[in-house]
Each structure stands twice: as structure tokens, then as C-alpha cells.
C-alpha positions as a Markdown table, in Angstrom:
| # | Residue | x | y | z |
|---|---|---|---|---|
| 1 | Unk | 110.5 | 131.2 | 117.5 |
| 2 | Unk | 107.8 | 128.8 | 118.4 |
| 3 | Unk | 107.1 | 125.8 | 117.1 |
| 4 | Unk | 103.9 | 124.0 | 115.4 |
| 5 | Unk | 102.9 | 120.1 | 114.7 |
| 6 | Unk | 100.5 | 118.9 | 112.0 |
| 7 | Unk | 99.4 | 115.5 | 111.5 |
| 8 | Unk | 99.8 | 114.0 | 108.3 |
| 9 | Unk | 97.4 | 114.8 | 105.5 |
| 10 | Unk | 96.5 | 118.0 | 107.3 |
| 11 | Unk | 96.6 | 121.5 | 105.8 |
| 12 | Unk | 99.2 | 124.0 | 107.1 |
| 13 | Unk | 98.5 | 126.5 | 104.4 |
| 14 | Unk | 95.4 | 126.9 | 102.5 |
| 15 | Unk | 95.6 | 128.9 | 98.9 |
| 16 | Unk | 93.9 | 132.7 | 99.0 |
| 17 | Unk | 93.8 | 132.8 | 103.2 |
| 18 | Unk | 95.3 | 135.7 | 104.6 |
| 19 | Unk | 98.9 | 135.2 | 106.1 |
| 20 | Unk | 101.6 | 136.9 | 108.3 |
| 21 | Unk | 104.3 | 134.5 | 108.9 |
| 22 | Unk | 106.6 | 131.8 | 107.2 |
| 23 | Unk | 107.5 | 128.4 | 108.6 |
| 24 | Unk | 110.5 | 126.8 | 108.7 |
| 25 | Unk | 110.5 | 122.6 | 108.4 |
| 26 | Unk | 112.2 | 120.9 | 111.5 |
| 27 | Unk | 111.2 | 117.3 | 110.5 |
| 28 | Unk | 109.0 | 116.2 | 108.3 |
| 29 | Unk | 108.2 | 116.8 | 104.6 |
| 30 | Unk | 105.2 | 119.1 | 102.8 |
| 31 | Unk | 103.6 | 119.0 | 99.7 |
| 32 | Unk | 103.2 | 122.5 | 97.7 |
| 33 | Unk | 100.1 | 123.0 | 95.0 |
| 34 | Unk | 97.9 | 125.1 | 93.7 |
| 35 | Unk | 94.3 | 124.6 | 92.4 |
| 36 | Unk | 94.6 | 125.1 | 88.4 |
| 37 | Unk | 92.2 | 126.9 | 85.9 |
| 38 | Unk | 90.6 | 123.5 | 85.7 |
| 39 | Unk | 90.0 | 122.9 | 88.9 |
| 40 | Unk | 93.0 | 120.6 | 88.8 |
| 41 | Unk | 95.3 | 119.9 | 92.1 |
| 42 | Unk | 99.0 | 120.9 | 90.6 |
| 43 | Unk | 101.5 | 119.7 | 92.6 |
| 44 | Unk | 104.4 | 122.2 | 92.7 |
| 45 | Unk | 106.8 | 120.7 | 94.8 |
| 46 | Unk | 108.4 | 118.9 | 97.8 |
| 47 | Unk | 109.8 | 120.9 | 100.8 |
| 48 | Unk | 111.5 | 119.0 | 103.6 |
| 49 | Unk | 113.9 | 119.8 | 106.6 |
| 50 | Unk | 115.0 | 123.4 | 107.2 |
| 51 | Unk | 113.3 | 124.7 | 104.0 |
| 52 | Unk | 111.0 | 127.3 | 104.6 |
| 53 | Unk | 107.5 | 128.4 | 103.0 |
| 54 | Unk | 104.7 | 131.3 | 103.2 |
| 55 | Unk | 107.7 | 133.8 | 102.9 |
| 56 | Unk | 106.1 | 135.7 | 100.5 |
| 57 | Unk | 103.2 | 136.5 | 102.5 |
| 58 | Unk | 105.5 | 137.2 | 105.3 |
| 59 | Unk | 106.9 | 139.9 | 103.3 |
| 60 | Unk | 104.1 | 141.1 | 101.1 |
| 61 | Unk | 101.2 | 140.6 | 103.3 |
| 62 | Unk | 99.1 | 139.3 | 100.6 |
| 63 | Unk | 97.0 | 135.6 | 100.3 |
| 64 | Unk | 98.7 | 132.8 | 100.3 |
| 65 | Unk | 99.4 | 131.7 | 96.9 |
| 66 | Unk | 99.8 | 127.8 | 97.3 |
| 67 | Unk | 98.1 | 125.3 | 99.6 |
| 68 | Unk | 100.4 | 123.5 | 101.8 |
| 69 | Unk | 99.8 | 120.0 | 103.0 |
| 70 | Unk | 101.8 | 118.3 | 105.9 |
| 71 | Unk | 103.4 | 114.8 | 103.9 |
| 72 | Unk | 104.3 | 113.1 | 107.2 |
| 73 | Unk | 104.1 | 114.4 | 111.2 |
| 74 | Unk | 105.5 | 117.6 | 110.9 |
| 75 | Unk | 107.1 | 120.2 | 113.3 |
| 76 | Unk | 107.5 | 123.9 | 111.9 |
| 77 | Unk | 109.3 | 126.8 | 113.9 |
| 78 | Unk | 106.7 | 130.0 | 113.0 |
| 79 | Unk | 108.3 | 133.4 | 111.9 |
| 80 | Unk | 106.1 | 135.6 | 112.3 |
| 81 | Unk | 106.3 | 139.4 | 111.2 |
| 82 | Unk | 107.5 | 140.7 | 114.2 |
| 83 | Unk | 110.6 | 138.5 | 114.5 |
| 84 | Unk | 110.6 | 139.2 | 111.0 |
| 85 | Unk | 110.8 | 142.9 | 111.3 |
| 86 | Unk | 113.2 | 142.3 | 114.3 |
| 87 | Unk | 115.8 | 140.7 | 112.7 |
| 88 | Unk | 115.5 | 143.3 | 109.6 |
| 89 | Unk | 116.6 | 145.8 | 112.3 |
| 90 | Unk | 118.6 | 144.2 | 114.2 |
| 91 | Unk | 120.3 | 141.8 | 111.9 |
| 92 | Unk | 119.7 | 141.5 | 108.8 |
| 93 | Unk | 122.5 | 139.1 | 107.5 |
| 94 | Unk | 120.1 | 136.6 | 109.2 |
| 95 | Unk | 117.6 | 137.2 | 106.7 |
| 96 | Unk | 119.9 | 136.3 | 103.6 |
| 97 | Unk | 118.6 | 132.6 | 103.3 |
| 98 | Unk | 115.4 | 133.8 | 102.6 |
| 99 | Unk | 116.1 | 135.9 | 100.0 |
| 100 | Unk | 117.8 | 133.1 | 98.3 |
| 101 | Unk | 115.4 | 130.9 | 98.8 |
| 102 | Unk | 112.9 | 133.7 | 97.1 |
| 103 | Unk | 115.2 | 134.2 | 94.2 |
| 104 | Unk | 116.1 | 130.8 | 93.2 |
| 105 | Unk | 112.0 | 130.2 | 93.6 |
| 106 | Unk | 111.7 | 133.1 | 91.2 |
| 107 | Unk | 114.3 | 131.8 | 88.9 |
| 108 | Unk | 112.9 | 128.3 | 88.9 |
| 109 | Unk | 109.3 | 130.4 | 88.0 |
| 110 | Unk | 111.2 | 132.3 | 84.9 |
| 111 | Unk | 112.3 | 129.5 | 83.4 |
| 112 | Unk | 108.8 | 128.1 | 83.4 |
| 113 | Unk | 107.9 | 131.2 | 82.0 |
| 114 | Unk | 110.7 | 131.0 | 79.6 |
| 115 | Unk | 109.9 | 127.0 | 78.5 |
| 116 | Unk | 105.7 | 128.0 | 77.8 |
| 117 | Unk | 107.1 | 131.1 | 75.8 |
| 118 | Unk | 108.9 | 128.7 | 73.6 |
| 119 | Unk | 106.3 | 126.4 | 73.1 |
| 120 | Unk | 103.8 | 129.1 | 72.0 |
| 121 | Unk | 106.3 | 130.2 | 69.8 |
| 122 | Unk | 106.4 | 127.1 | 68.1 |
| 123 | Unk | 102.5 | 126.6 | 68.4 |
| 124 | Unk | 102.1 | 130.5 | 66.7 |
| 125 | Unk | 104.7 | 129.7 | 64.2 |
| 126 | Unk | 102.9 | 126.3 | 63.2 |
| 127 | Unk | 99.8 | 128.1 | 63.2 |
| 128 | Unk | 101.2 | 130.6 | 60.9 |
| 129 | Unk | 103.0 | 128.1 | 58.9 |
| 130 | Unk | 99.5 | 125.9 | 58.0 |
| 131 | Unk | 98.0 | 128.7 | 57.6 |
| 132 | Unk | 99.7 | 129.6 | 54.1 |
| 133 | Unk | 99.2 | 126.4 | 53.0 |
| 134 | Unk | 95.7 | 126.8 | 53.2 |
């Protein structure tokens, strides 16, 4: 795989661009966020050394769905979809990490899921509650 630098401050990943390959941190750190309804910067996270990012578009082919900033001097190995594809064919094992890394992502996302759920609950309920006191 080849390998990248960015600066500090600069973007690596911008939300809604097209993409077709994941990085993999060798040193430095990244900042993950995403622009909210508001127009609000959330920041989602930290990703440092030998985490990887921009799987998902990797996979699916679809706009990036965070913006990615470097933290610090980075250097990033690229995966692109061909050595993607490779190792899918020719060994797949390697590509188990990633899929952990996407399900414990998508866990971490359910539970958000699961926390808002609860808290409308108790907003509906409330609601619901005042309202036959009225």
C-alpha cells in the first residue's frame, strides 16, 4: 500500500465527496465529524495509530459520510479498492479487522439509536402525561 502525509489542520476527507479507498493511521491522530441539521460541526470522534477510516466508502462506494481532519502531521497507508478486492480473493482473513472495526462502529451507532429512543420515550410519555392534566 502507499502511503500519504497531511499537515495538521488539513482535510483528508471531506463529508458528501465521492470515495474509493480507506486509510489506515501510521502516526498521527484525526478528528471525525459531521456537519449537523444546524449547521453545527459535531465532533464524532478521535482515531489514532493503526485505526482505519473511509471503509465504508471503500465497500459501498457511496459519499463520504464524515469529514476527516488531520489532528497532528499525519502519515496514512491508502487501501484502495483494488487491493481491497485483491485481498477479498486472495485472502480474506486479512480483511477481518475491518469488519470489526465496522461492526463495533455500528454497535457504538445502535446504541445511540437505542439512548434517543429512550429519551423520546420519556419526552412522548411526559407529553402524554401533561396532557390529561390539561
Amino acid at each position: 500500500m502507499d502511503t500519504i502525509n497531511f499537515k495538521t489542520k488539513e482535510i483528508i476527507i471531506e463529508e458528501g465527496s465521492p470515495g474509493d479507498c480507506a486509510y489506515i493511521i501510521e502516526k498521527g491522530s484525526v478528528e471525525v465529524s459531521k456537519i449537523t441539521l444546524n449547521g453545527k460541526k459535531l465532533v464524532l470522534g478521535v482515531l489514532e495509530k493503526s485505526e482505519i477510516f473511509g471503509e465504508m466508502a471503500l465497500i459501498d462506494g457511496l459519499p463520504r459520510s464524515a469529514t476527516i481532519i488531520a489532528l497532528e502531521d499525519c502519515v496514512l497507508s491508502v487501501c484502495t479498492k483494488e487491493t481491497f478486492n485483491y485481498l477479498a480473493d486472495h485472502n480474506p482473513e486479512s480483511l477481518i479487522p475491518i469488519f470489526k472495526v465496522l461492526v463495533r462502529r455500528l454497535r457504538s451507532t445502535l446504541g445511540l439509536v437505542e439512548n434517543i429512543q429512550k429519551k423520546t420515550g420519556i419526552a412522548i410519555e411526559a407529553e402524554a402525561w401533561l396532557s390529561k392534566m390539561t
